[in-house]
VORO-124943 format. One line per field, with one value per residue (C-alpha): residue number from 0; x, y, z. Coordinates in nm, 2 decimals, always signed. Example, Ala and Ser with C-alpha at 12.3 -4.5 7.8 and 13.67 -1.06 7.14 Angstrom:
<nodes>
num (0; 1)
c1 (+1.23; +1.37)
c2 (-0.45; -0.11)
c3 (+0.78; +0.71)
</nodes>
This chain:
<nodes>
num (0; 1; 2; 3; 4; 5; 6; 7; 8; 9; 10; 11; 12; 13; 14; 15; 16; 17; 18; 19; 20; 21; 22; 23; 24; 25; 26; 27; 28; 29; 30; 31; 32; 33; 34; 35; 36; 37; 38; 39; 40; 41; 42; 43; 44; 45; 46; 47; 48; 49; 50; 51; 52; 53; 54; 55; 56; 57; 58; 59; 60; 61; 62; 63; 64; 65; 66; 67; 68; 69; 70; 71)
c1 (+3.01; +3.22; +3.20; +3.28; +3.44; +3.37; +3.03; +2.92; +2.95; +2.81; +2.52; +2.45; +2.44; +2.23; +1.94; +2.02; +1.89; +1.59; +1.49; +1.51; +1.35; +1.13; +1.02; +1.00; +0.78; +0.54; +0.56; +0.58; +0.25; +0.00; -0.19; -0.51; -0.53; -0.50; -0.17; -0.37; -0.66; -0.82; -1.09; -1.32; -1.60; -1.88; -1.93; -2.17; -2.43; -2.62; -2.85; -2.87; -2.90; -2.63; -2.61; -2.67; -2.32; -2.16; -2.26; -2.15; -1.85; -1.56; -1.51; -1.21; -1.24; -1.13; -1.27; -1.03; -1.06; -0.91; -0.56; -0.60; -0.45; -0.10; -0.02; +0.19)
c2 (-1.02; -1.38; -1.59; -1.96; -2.15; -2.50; -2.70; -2.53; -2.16; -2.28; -2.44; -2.13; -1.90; -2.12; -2.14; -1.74; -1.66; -1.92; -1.81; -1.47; -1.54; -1.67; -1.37; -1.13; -1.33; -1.38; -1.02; -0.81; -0.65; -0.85; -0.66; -0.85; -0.79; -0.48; -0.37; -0.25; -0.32; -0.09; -0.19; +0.00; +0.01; +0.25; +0.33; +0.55; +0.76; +1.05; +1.30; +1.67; +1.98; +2.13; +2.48; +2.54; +2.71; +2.35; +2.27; +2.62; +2.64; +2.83; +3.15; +3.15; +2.75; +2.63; +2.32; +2.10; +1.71; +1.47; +1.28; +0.96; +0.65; +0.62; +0.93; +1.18)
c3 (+0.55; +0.53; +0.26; +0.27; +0.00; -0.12; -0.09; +0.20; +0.13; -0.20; -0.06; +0.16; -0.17; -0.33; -0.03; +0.06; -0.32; -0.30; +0.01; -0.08; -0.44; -0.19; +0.08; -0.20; -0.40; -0.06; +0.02; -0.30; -0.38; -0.65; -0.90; -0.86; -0.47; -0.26; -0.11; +0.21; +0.37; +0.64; +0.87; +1.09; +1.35; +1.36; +1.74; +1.74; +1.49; +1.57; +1.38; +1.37; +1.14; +0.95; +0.81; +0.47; +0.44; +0.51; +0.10; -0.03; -0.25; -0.15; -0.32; -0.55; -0.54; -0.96; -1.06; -1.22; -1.32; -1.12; -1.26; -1.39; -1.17; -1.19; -1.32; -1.13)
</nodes>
């Protein structure tokens, strides 16, 4: 990339690294708010019986408690 030198290129830093302060302020992801949001219709609903073996528990399946968020 080409740098200029003198008040030019210096004023081009300088509004590169506010601008870009800038965008990654706008678009990096806030604690308080969701970094996704996912939306959805319902098209159509229906109703009808299920088997019993649908609820079963596999055999050999180990219950184990979930990880807590953020951890790995």
């Amino acid at each position: 990339m080409k740098t200029r030198s003198g008040p030019t290129g210096a004023l081009e830093s300088m509004a590169g690294k506010l601008l870009g302060k800038a965008v990654k302020s706008h678009f990096e992801p806030k604690a308080d708010k969701p970094v996704f949001h996912y939306l959805f219709q319902v098209q159509s609903v229906k109703v009808e019986p299920v088997h019993d073996s649908v609820f079963e528990v596999p055999k050999g399946f180990v219950e184990r408690p979930l990880p807590k968020m953020g951890d790995s």
